[in-house]
VOGU-3710 file (C-alpha; in Angstrom, 3 decimals, decimal comma):
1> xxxxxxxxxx> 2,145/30,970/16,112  0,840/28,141/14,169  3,300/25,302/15,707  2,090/26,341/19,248  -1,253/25,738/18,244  -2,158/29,177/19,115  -4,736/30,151/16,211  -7,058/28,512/13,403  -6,478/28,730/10,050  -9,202/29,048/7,444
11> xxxxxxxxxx> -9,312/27,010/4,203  -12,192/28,836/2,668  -11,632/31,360/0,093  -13,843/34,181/-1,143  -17,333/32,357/-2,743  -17,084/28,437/-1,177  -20,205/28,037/-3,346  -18,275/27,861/-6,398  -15,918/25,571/-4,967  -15,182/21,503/-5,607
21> xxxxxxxxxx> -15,029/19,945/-2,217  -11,475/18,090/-1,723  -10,221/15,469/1,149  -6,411/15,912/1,639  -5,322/12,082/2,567  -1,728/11,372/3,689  -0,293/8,556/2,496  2,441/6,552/5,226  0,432/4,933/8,041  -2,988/6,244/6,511
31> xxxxxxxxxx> -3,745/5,591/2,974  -1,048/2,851/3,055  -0,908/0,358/5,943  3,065/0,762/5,430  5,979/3,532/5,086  6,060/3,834/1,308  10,237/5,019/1,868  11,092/2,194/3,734  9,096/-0,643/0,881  11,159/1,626/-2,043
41> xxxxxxxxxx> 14,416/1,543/-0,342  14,078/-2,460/0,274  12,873/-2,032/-3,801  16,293/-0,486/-4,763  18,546/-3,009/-2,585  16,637/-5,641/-4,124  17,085/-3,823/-7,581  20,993/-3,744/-7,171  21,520/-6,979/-5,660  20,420/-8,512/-8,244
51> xxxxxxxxxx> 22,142/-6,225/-11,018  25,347/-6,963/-9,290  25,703/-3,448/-8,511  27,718/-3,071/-5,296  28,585/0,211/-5,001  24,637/1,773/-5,220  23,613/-1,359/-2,821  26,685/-0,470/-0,214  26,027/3,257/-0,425  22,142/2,557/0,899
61> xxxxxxxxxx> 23,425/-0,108/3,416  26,046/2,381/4,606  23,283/5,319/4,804  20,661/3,181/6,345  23,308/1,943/9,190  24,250/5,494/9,901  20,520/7,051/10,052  19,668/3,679/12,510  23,299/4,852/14,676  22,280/8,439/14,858
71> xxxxxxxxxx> 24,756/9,670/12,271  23,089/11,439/10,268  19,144/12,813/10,484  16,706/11,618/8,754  16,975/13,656/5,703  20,357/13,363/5,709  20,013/9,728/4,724  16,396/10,534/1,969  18,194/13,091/0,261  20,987/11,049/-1,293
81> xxxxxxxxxx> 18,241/7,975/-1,664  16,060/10,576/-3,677  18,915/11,053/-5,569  20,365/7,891/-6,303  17,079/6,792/-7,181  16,362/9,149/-9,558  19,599/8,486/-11,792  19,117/4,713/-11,400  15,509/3,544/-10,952  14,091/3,283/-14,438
91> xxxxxxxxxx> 10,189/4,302/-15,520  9,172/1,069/-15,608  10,582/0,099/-12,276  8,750/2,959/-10,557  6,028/1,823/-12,271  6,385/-1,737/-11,073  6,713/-0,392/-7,677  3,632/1,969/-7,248  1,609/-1,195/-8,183  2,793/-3,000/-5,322
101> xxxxxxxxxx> 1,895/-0,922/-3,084  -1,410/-1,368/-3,541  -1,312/-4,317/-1,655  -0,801/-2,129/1,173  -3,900/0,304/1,121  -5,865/0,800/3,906  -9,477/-0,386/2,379  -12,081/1,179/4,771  -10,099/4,263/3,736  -9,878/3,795/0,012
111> xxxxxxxxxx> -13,436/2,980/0,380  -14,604/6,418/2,130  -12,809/8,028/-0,072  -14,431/6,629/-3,554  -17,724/7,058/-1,921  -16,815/10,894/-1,596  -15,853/10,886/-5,375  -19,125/9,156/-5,929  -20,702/12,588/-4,307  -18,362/15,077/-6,683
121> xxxxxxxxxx> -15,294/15,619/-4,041  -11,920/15,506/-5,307  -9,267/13,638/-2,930  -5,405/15,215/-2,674  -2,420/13,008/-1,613  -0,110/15,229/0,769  2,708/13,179/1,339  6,505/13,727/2,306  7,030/10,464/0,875  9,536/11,183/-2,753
131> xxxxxxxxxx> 7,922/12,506/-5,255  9,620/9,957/-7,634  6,612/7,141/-7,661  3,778/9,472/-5,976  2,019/10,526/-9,449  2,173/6,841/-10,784  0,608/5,456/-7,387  -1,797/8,354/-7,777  -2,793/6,900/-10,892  -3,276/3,075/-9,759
141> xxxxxxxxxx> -5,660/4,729/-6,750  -7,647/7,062/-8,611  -6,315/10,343/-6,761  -7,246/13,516/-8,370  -3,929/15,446/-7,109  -0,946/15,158/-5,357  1,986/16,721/-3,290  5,262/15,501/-2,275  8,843/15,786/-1,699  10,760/17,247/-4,575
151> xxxxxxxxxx> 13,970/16,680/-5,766  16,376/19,777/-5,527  19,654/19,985/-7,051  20,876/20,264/-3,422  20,768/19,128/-0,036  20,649/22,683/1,545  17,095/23,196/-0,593  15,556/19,904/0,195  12,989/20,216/2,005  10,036/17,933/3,023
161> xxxxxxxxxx> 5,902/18,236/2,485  5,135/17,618/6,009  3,658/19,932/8,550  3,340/23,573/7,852  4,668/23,137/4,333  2,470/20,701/3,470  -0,649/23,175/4,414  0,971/25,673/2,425  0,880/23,602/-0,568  -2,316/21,717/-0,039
171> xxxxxxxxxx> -3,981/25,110/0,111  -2,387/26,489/-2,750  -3,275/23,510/-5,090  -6,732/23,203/-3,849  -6,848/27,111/-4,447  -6,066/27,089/-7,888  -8,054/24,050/-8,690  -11,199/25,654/-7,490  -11,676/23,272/-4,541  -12,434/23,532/-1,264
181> xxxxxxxxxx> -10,637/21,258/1,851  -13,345/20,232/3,493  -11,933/16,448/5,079  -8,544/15,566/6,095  -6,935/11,960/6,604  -3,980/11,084/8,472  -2,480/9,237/11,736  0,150/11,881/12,389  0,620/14,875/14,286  2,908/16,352/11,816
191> xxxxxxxxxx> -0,578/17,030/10,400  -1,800/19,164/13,029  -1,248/22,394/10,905  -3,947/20,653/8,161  -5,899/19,417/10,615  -6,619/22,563/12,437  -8,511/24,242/9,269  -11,581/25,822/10,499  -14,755/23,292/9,468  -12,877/20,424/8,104
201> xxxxxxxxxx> -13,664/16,678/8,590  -10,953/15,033/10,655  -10,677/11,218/9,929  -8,059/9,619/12,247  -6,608/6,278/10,644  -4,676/4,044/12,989  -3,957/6,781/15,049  -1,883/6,809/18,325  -3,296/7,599/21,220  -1,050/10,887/21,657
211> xxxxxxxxxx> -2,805/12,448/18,805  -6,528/11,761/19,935  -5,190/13,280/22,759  -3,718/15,896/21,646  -6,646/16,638/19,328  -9,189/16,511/21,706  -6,877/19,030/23,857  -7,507/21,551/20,910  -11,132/21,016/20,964  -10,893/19,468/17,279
221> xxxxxxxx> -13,968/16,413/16,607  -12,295/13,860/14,584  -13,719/10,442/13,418  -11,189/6,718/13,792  -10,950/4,680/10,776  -8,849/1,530/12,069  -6,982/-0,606/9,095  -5,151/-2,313/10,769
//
């Protein structure tokens, strides 16, 4: 049972000699010193406002109001923003938007991380942030490789790269890369699942308290990067 914490999973596959060593790095809270969602959604109402567009701005004020009431869960309120964003935010707009968040990296992060490049690692962005601006702040950072949320054509198939789906899909890319996890970065326990891979690094950024308890609880060393 991998949500009770019960065993380790390996990242290693057969010859780890042949591998590329990789750092999976989340991105709200840890690589950014923000919640990437809650900067685009201010983007778009900014974006509409000034369009004139009242019925996409009321639709996100109306969403917003019922996720902060308890109406709705929290995907129930990023699906349709996914959505709407991806039939009204334009390239150059997302574009606009990854750069500004650049202002918001963590830089004793960003900093450990290009002096693993510097070595020959690769570095992974496993967010459940939308996938909609992900590859273009990739770019503006340097990242070798990403995961996020994808779009689906429904709500009932939406589903989030956080905890044990994001291992699955770290893993998977890293695997058919060629490269090896052999760090992880994050301030979440949604995490856990990553962070329990047998012989990884474990680089705690802003973390809470909870999770250095919890980790140490498990018996997993981990290492605090503070950005804020």
């Amino acid at each position: 049972m991998v949500d009770g914490h019960e065993k380790t999973v390996t990242g290693r596959s057969a010859d780890p000699r042949t591998e590329i060593p990789c750092i999976v790095v989340d991105l709200d809270g840890t690589l950014l010193r923000a919640n990437s969602l809650r900067l685009f959604i201010r983007f778009m109402a900014r974006k509409f406002a000034r369009e004139g567009r009242v019925v996409p701005l009321v639709r996100i004020l109306w969403l917003l109001a019922a996720r902060r009431a308890r109406l709705i869960p929290h995907v129930g309120m990023k699906y349709p923003i996914h959505r709407l964003a991806a039939a009204t935010v334009g390239e150059d707009e997302l574009e606009e938007f990854a750069g500004s968040l650049r202002g918001y990296v963590c830089a004793p992060l960003l900093d450990e991380l290009s002096r693993l490049k510097g070595e020959g690692w690769r570095v992974m962005l496993a967010t459940a942030a939308p996938s909609l601006y992900i590859p273009r702040l990739a770019g503006h950072l340097g990242i070798d490789e990403w995961v996020a949320t994808p779009l689906t054509d429904t709500p009932a198939s939406y589903t989030e790269t956080r905890g044990e789906r994001k291992l699955e899909l770290a893993l998977g890319r890293a695997a058919a890369k060629g490269w090896r996890i052999r760090a992880v970065a994050t301030d979440h326990e949604d995490d856990l699942p990553i962070l329990r891979l047998d012989g990884v690094r474990r680089l705690l950024v802003n973390s809470t308290d909870r999770l250095s308890v919890m980790m140490a609880g498990l018996g997993l060393a981990f290492e605090k990067i503070d950005c804020r």
